[in-house]
LUMVEX-911567 format. One record per residue (C-alpha): x, y, z; residue in one letter; residue number from 1. Coordinates in Angstrom, 3 decimals. Example, Ala and Ser with C-alpha at 12.3 -4.5 7.8 and 13.67 -1.06 7.14 Angstrom:
BEGIN
x/y/z/residu/num
12.300/-4.500/7.800/A/1
13.670/-1.060/7.140/S/2
//
This chain:
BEGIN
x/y/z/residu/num
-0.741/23.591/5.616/X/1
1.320/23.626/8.485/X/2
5.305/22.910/8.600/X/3
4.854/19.602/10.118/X/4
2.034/18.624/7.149/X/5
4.714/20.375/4.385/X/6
7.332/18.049/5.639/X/7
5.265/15.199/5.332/X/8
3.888/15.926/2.235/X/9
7.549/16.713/0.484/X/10
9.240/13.834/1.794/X/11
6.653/11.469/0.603/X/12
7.414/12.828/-2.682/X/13
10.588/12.804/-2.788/X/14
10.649/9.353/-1.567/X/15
8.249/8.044/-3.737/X/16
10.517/9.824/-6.822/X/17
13.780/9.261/-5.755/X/18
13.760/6.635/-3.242/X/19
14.393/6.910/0.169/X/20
18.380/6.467/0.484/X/21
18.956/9.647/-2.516/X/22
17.121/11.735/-0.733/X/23
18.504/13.465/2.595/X/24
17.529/15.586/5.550/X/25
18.864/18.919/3.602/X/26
17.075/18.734/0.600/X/27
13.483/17.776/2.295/X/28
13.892/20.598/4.644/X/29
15.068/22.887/1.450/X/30
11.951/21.366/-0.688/X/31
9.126/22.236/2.373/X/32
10.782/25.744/3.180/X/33
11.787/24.860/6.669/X/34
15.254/24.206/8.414/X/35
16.610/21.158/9.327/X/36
16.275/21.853/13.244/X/37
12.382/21.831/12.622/X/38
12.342/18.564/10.675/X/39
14.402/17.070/13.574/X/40
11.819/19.089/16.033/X/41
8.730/17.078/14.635/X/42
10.716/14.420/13.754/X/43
13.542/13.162/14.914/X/44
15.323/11.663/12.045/X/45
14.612/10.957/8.389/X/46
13.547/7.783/9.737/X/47
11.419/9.051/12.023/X/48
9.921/11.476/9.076/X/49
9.221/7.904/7.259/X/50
7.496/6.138/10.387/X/51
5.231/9.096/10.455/X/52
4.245/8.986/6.741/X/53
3.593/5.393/7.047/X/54
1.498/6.003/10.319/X/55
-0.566/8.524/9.045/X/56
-1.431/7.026/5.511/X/57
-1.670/3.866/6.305/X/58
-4.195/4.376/9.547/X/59
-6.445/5.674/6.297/X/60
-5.951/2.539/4.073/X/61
-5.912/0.141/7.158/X/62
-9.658/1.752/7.982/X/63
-10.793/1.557/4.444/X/64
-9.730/-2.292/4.474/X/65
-11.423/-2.679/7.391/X/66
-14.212/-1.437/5.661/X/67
-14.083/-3.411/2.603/X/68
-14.017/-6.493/4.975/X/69
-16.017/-6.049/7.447/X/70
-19.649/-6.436/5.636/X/71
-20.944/-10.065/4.488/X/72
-20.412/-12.107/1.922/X/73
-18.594/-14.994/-0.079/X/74
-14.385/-14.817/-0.686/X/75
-14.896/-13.267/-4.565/X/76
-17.384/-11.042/-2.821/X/77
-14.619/-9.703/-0.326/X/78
-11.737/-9.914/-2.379/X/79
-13.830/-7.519/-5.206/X/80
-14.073/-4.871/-2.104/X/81
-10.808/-5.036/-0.761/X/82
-9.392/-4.589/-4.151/X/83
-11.499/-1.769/-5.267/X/84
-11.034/0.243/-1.613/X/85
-7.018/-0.805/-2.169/X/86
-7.659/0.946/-5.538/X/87
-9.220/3.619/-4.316/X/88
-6.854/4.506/-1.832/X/89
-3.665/4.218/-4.103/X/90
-5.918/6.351/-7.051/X/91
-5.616/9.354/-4.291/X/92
-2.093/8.806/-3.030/X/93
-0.323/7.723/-6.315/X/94
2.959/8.478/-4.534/X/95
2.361/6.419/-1.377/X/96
2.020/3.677/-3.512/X/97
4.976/4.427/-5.433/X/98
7.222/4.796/-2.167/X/99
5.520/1.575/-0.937/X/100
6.342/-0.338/-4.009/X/101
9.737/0.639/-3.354/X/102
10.102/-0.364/-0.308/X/103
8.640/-3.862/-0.850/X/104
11.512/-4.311/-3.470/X/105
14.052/-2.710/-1.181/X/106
16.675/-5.082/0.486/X/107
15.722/-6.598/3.494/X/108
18.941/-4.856/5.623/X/109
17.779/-1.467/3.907/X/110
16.483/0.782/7.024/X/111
13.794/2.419/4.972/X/112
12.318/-1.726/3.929/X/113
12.554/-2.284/7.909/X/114
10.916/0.350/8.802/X/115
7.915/-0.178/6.251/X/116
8.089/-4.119/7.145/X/117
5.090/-4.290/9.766/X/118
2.798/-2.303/7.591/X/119
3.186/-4.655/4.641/X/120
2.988/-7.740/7.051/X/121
-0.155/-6.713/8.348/X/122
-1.513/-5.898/5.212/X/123
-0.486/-9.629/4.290/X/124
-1.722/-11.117/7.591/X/125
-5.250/-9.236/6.431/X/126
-5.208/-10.556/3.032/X/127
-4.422/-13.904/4.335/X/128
-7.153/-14.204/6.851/X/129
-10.009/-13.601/4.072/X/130
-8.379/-16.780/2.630/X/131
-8.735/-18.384/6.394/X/132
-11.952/-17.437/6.422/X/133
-12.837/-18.705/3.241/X/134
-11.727/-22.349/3.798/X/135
-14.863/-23.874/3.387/X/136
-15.735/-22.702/-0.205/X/137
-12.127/-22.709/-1.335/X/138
-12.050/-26.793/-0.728/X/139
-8.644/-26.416/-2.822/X/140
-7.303/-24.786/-0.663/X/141
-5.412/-27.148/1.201/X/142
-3.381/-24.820/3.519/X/143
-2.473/-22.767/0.460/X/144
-3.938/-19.191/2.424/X/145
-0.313/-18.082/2.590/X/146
0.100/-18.942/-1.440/X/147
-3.184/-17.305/-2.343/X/148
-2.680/-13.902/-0.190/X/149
1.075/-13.341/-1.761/X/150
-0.628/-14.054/-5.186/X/151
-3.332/-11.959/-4.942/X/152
-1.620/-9.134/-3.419/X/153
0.751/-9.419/-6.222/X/154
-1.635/-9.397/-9.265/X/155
-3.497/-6.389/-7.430/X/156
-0.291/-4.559/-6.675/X/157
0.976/-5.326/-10.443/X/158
-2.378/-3.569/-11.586/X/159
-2.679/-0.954/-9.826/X/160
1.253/-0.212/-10.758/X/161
0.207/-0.129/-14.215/X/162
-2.535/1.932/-14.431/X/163
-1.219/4.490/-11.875/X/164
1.841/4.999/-14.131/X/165
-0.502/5.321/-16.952/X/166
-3.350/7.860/-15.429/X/167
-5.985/5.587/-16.973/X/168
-9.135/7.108/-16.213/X/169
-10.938/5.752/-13.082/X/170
-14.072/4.399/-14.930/X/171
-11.829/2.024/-16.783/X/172
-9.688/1.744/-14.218/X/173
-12.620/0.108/-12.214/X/174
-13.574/-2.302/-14.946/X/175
-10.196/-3.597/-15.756/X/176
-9.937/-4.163/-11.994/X/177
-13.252/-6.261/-12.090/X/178
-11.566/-8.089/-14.485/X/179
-8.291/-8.844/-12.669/X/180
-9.804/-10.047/-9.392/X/181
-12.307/-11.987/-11.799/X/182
-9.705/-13.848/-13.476/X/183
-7.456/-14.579/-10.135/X/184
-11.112/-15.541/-8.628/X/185
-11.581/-17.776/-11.853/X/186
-7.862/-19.352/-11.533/X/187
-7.965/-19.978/-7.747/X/188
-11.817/-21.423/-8.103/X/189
-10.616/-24.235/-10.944/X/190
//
């Protein structure tokens, strides 16, 4: 791996573990066996480190959504893939979701939360256009898209917090997340 893949690599984790405001410069440089001037050479800032974490991880996830929503098929249908490839993607970069939990929850001001802010909004603006899209066979809808995206995203980002922190094994992993976007589907549908 090179320095500028190191860097990456050690600041996510140390982000994800510590959050981004107790962790600085020093200690990331210190952690990936480089010197500052070479974090600042690929990087620019500790900010600037954090932009290119998001960047790079999330041009992955954003494809695999993609992905999950590009084929056919009714709103459970859709909702069941972009779950499981949300799933997926967190199951191989458990701390990627852990920094991005924390930055959800981090104060709007916070430079880290601003930073991450488009990422999550387009992730909602995604989630919210399968709801869009599904008008017709959600009649209860009722201009609730906004409503069911935000609850959605926060039953799937609940679950996948708890079994992440739990290392349940992906087998049941996949079941219990059947069963999650089953009973949302089964709440939204009555």
């Amino acid at each position: 791996m090179d320095n500028r893949q190191t860097l990456l690599a050690c600041a996510e984790d140390l982000f994800a573990r510590r959050g981004y405001d107790a962790v600085g410069v020093q200690e990331i440089a210190e952690t990936a066996g480089v010197t500052k001037p070479t974090l600042y050479y690929y990087f620019g800032s500790k900010k600037g480190l954090l932009e290119a974490i998001l960047k790079e991880r999330w041009a992955v996830l954003d494809a695999r959504m993609a992905d999950a929503l590009a084929g056919t098929g009714d709103v459970a249908c859709r909702l069941r893939q972009l779950a499981g490839a949300c799933a997926g993607f967190f199951a191989e970069h458990r701390q990627f979701h852990l920094l991005l939990m924390s930055l959800l929850y981090s104060p709007r001001e916070n430079e880290a939360a601003q930073t991450a802010r488009p990422y999550l909004d387009g992730f909602y603006r995604s989630v919210v256009a399968v709801f869009e899209n599904a008008h017709e066979s959600l009649g209860n809808m009722r201009g609730r898209q906004e409503q069911f995206a935000l609850t959605f995203i926060g039953v799937i980002n609940q679950y996948l917090t708890f079994v992440l922190h739990r290392d349940i094994p992906p087998e049941q992993e996949r079941s219990g997340l059947d069963e999650v976007v089953r009973q949302y589907l089964y709440g939204i549908f009555s």
